[in-house]
LUMMI-690091 format. One record per residue (C-alpha): residue in three letters; z, y, x. Coordinates in pm, whole numbers. Layout:
REM LUMMI-690091
type	c3	c2	c1
ala	Z	Y	X
...
END
This chain:
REM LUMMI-690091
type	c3	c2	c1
unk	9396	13963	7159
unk	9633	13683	7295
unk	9522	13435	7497
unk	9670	13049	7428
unk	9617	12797	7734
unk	9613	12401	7634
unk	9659	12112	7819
unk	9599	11786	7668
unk	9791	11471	7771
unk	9795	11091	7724
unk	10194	10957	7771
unk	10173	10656	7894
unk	10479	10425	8089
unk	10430	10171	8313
unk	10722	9892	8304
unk	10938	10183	8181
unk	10825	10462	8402
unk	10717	10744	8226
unk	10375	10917	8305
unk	10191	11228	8122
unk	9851	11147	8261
unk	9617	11509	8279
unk	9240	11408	8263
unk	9095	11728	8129
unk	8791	11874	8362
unk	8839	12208	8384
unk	9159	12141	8583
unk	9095	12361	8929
unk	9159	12112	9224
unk	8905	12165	9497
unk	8831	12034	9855
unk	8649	11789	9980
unk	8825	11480	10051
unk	9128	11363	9858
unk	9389	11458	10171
unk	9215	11831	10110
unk	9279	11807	9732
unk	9672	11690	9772
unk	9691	12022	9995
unk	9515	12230	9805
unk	9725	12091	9456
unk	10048	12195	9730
unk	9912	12544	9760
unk	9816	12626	9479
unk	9851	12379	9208
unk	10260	12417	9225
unk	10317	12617	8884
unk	10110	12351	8713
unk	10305	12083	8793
unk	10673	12267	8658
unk	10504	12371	8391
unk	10436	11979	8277
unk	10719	11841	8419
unk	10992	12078	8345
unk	11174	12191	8061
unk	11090	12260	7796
unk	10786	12063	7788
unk	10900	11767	8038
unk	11216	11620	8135
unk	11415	11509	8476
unk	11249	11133	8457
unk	10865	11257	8374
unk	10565	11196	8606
unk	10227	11297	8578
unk	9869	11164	8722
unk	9647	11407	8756
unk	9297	11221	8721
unk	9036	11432	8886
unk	8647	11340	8999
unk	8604	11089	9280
unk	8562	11279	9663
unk	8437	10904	9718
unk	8114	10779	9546
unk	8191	10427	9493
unk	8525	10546	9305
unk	8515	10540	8945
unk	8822	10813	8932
unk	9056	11023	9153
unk	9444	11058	9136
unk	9676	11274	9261
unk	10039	11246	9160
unk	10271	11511	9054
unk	10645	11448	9042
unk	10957	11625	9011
unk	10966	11635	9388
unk	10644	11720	9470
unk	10275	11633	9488
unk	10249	11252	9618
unk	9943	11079	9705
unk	10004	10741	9555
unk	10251	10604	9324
unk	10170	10287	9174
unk	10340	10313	8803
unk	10159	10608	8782
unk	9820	10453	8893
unk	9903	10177	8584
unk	9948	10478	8356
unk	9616	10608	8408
unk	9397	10347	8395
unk	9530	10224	8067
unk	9497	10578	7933
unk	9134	10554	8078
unk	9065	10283	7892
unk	9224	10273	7552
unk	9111	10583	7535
unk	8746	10517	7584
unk	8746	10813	7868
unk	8526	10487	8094
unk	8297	10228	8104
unk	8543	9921	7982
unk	8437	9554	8006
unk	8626	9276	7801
unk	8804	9037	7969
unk	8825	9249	8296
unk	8731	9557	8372
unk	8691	9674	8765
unk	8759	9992	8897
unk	8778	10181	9230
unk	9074	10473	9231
unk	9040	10740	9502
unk	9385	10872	9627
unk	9483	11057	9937
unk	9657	10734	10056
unk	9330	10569	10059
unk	9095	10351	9798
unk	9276	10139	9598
unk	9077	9841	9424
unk	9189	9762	9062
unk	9155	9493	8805
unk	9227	9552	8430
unk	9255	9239	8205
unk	9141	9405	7862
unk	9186	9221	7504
unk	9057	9393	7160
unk	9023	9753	7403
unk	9412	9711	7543
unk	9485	9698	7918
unk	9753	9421	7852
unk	9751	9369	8244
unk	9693	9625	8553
unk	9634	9420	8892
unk	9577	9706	9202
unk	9533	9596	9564
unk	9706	9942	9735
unk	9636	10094	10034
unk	9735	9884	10352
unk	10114	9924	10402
unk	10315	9844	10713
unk	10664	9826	10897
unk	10745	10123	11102
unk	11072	9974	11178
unk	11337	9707	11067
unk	11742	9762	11081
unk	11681	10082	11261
unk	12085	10238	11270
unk	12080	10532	11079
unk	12434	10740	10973
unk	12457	10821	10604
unk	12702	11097	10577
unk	12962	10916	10435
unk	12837	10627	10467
unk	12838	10523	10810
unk	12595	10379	10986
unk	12372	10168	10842
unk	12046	10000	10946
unk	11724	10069	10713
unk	11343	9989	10712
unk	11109	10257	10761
unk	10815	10154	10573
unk	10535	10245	10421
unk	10326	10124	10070
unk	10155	10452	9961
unk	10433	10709	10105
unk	10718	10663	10336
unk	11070	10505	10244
unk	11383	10426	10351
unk	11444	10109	10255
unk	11848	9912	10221
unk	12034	9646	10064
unk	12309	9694	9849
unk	12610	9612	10060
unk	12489	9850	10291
unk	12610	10127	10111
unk	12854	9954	9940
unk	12696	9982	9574
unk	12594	9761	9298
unk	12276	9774	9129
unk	12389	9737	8769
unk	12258	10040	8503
unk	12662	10187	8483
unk	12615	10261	8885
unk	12358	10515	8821
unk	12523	10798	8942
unk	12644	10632	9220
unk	12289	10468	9364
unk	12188	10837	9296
unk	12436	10976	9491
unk	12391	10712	9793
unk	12002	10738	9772
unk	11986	11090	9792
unk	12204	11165	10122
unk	12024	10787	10261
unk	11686	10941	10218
unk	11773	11285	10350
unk	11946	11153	10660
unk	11643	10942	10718
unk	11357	11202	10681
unk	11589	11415	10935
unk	11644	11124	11205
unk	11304	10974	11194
unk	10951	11121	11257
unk	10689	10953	11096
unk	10343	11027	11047
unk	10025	10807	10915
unk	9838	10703	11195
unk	9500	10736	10964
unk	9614	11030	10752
unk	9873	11266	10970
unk	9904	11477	10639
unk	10117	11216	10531
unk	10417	11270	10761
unk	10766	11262	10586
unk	10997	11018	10434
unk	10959	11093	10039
unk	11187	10797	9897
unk	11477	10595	9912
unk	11482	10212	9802
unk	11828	10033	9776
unk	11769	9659	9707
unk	11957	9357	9641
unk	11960	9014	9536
unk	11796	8893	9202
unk	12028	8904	8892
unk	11764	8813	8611
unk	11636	8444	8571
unk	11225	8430	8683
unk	11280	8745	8973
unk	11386	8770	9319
unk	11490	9051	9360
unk	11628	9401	9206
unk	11559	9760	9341
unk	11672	10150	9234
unk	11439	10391	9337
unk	11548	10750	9319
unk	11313	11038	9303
unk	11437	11364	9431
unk	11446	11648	9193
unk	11523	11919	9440
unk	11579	11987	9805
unk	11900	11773	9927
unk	12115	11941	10179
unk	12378	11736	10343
unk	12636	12011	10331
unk	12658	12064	9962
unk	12716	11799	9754
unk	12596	11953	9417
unk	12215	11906	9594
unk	12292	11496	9625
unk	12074	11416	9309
unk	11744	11274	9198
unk	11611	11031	8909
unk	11596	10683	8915
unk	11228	10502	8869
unk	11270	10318	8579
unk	10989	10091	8691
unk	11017	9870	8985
unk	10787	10088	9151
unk	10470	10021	9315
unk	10433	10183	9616
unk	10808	10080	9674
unk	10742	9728	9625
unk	10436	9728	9861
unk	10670	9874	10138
unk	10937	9624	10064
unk	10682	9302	10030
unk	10528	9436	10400
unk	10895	9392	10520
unk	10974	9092	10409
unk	10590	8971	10532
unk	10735	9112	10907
unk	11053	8922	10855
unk	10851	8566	10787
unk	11030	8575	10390
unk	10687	8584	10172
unk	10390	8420	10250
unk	10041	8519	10173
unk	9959	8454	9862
unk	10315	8372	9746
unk	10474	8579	9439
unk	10725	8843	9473
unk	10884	8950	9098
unk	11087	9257	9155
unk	11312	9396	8856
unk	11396	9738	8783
unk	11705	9890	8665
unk	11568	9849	8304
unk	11498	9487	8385
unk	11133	9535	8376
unk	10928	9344	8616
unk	10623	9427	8864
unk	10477	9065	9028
unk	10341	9121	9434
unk	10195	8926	9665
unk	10078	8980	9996
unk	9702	8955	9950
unk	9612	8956	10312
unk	9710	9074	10673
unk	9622	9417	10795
unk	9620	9648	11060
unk	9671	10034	11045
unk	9651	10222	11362
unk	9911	10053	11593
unk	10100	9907	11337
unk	10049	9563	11159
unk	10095	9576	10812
unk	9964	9373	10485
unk	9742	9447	10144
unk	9964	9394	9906
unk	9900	9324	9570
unk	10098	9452	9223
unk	10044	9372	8874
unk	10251	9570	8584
unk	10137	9663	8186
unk	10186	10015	8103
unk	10183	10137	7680
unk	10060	10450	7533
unk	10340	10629	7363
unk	10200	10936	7263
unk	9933	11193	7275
unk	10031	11556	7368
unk	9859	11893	7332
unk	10099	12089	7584
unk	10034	12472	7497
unk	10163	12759	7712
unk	10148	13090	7507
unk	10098	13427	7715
unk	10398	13598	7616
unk	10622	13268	7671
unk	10945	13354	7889
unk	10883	13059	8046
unk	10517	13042	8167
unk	10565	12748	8455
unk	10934	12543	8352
unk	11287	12622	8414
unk	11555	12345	8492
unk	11937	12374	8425
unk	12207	12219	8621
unk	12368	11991	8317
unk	12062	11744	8342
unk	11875	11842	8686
unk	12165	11918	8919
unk	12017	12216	8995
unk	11878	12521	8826
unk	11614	12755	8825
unk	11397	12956	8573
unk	11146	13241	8583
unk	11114	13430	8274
unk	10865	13657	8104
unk	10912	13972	8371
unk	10741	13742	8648
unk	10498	13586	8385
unk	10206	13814	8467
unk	10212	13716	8844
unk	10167	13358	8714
unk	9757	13287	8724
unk	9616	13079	8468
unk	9648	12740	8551
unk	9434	12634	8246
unk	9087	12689	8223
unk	9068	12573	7828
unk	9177	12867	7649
unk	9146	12967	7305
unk	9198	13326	7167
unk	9394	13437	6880
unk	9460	13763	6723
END
């Protein structure tokens, strides 16, 4: 008897971004807080997260919320976030992706014209607001976690690049944060590999010159993205970004490691970090809009909803609104004889490559508890 594990999925992207969102029970993440679950996800968790994201069930720009219970009892849901870089514990395009798969798929308690929720993440409690017509989230409002300046035009040398000076912020997890002419690229779609390239070494050289560390959550203590940003180029914004998202270690030295994916969204947690700078810098009042474009020309509106303070730091709640769409629903299925029981990657798409075939497969534990058997 053979023994076929299933996972099933709700695809979802938000402003572009793409995100499988996981909200079956029987998923094993354990501990008691939501800091303890991101560990524990780390630890043990790690050959679930290739196996969605990777070939040949995923692809280099695919992220996935894993919706779990609540550690918090005035949370409707939990979230932890997996992407190709890791486990993160926020992202805001993925936060939009699962609460519209939450509720067009009936999966909570939804309330027409707005439905309220409460999202526990390892980042902290992030209050949402979902403006539903005829069952659709056609609107996804979240107040994130408080997010703050750990420094502005701090020099930093960019291999390469020279030296430049960066924010260190944070909106949900740590950036480093440019403009454009800093690294002397344009943020136009036919730069890609270019921002990529830039992005890559930028955030590397900044997780390696700067400690940082959350003064409320010390779990949360390196720099997991890069942010180049520049001037607005669509009519109705005021600003564009690229976001890249590692999809492998970087190492300074070899220059076939200097890749990643950009966010096709204009990224949430991003955008908080960036509106918390400009709050420091006296450009955005509170209260006042912030529209900042993507690559894809997609559009995520902030404000500054109020001041706060985090530890030592002074930082603000920002506020981001964004739409996300349902594009599909999957039934992933991993079969027990399958050569490739969590993912492989190959260099002509990921920059790097890696597979484990069906010799290692029976060191791989089941990462599914839904199983079915079949002769």
């Amino acid at each position: 008897m053979n023994k076929t594990q299933r996972i099933n999925a709700v695809d979802v992207h938000a402003a572009g971004e793409p995100g499988r969102v996981l909200m079956g029970t029987g998923l094993r993440v354990k501990g008691a807080t939501m800091a303890e679950r991101l560990r524990y996800c780390e630890t043990h968790l790690d050959d679930l997260r290739t196996l969605v994201l990777q070939e040949p069930r995923g692809y280099p720009g695919l992220c996935s919320p894993l919706v779990v219970s609540p550690t918090d009892p005035t949370c409707d849901f939990g979230m932890i976030v997996m992407e190709q870089g890791g486990f993160r514990p926020m992202s805001g395009s993925n936060l939009i992706c699962a609460v519209t798969a939450l509720v067009e798929t009936g999966a909570i308690d939804v309330e027409e014209p707005v439905t309220r929720l409460r999202v526990d993440t390892a980042a902290g409690i992030v209050a949402v607001r979902v403006d539903v017509v005829d069952g659709r989230a056609v609107n996804v409002t979240f107040d994130n976690v408080p997010s703050f300046v750990v420094g502005l035009d701090l020099p930093l040398d960019v291999p390469g690049y020279g030296t430049i000076p960066v924010d260190i912020v944070f909106g949900g997890q740590f950036y480093v944060q440019t403009r454009e002419e800093n690294l002397g690229v344009e943020l136009e779609p036919g730069n890609a590999k270019a921002i990529i390239r830039a992005a890559s070494i930028m955030r590397k050289a900044a997780d390696e010159a700067f400690d940082v560390s959350h003064p409320l959550l010390p779990e949360i203590n390196t720099i997991a993205l890069p942010m180049i940003h520049g001037a607005a180029r669509t009519q109705g914004t005021d600003g564009r970004n690229a976001v890249v998202l590692p999809n492998g270690e970087v190492d300074l030295d070899d220059a076939s490691t200097w890749s990643g994916t950009l966010d096709r969204s204009p990224c949430g947690t991003g955008t908080s970090g960036r509106v918390a700078a400009k709050f420091a810098r006296g450009e955005l009042e509170i209260g006042e809009d912030f529209v900042h474009e993507s690559m894809m020309g997609t559009t995520f509106t902030a404000q500054v909803k109020a001041p706060a303070e985090v530890g030592p730091h002074s930082g603000v709640i920002p506020s981001i609104s964004g739409r996300g769409w349902i594009t599909g629903f999957q039934q992933l299925v991993l079969e027990c004889d399958d050569p490739f029981p969590v993912g492989y990657t190959v260099g002509d798409i990921w920059g790097f490559g890696v597979g484990r075939t069906t010799a290692e497969n029976d060191a791989v534990e089941p990462i599914i508890t839904e199983t079915e058997e079949s002769p």
